[in-house]
C-alpha positions as CSV (number, residue, x, y, z in Angstrom):
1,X,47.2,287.0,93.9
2,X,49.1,284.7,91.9
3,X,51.3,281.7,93.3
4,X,53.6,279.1,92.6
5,X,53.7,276.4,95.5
6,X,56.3,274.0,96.5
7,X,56.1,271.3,93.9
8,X,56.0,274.6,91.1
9,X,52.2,274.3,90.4
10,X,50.5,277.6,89.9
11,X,47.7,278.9,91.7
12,X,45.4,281.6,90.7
13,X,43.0,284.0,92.8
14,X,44.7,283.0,96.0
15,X,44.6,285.0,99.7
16,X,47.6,285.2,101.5
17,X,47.8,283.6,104.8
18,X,50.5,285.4,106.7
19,X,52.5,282.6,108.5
20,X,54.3,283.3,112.5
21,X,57.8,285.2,111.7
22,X,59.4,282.2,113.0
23,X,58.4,280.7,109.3
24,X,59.7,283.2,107.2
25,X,61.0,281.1,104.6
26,X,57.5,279.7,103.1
27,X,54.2,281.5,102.6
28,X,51.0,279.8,103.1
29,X,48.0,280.6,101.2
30,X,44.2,279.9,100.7
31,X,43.0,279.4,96.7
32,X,39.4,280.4,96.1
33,X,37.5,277.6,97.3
34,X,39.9,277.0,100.6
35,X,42.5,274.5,100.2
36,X,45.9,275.9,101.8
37,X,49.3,275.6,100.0
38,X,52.8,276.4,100.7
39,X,55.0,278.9,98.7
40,X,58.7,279.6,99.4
41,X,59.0,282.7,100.2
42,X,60.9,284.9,97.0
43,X,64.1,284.7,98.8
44,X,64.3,281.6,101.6
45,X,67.3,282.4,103.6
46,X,67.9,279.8,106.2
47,X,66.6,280.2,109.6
48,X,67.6,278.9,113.2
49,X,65.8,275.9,112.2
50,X,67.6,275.2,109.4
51,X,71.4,274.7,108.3
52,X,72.8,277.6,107.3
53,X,74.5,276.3,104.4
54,X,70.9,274.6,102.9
55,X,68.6,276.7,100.2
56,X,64.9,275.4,100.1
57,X,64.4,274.5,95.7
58,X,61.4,274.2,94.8
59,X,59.9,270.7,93.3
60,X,58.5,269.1,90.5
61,X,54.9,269.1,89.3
62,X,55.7,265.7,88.9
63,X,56.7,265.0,92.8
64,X,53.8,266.2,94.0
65,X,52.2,263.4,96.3
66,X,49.3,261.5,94.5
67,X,45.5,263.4,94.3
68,X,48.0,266.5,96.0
69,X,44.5,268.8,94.8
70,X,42.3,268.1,92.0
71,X,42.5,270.7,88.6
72,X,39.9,270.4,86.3
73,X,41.3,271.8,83.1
């Protein structure tokens, strides 16, 4: 599978780790050689955790912290 995390960087041959239903507004998941990332889920309706009136956006490559994961490309 295919994702796009939370900064908008796409990650190829991935395995979906399924998260507790309490987080059912992000997916996690495991590229090929094990580093996890988080996805929003396609739809991220606000939960009891969050405000009701807030919708999670995704980021920028750009934001992502420094050395977030290494691409060799």
């Amino acid at each position: 599978m295919d994702f796009i995390d939370v900064y908008g960087i796409n990650h190829e041959n991935c395995t979906l780790v399924t998260p507790t239903r309490e987080y059912g507004r992000i997916n996690i998941f495991m590229d090929s050689v094990g580093r996890r990332f988080v996805a929003m889920s396609p739809d991220p309706v606000p939960s009891k955790y969050g405000s009701v009136n807030s919708h999670w956006k995704r980021g920028r490559p750009s934001e992502a912290p420094k050395d977030y994961f290494y691409i060799d490309k």
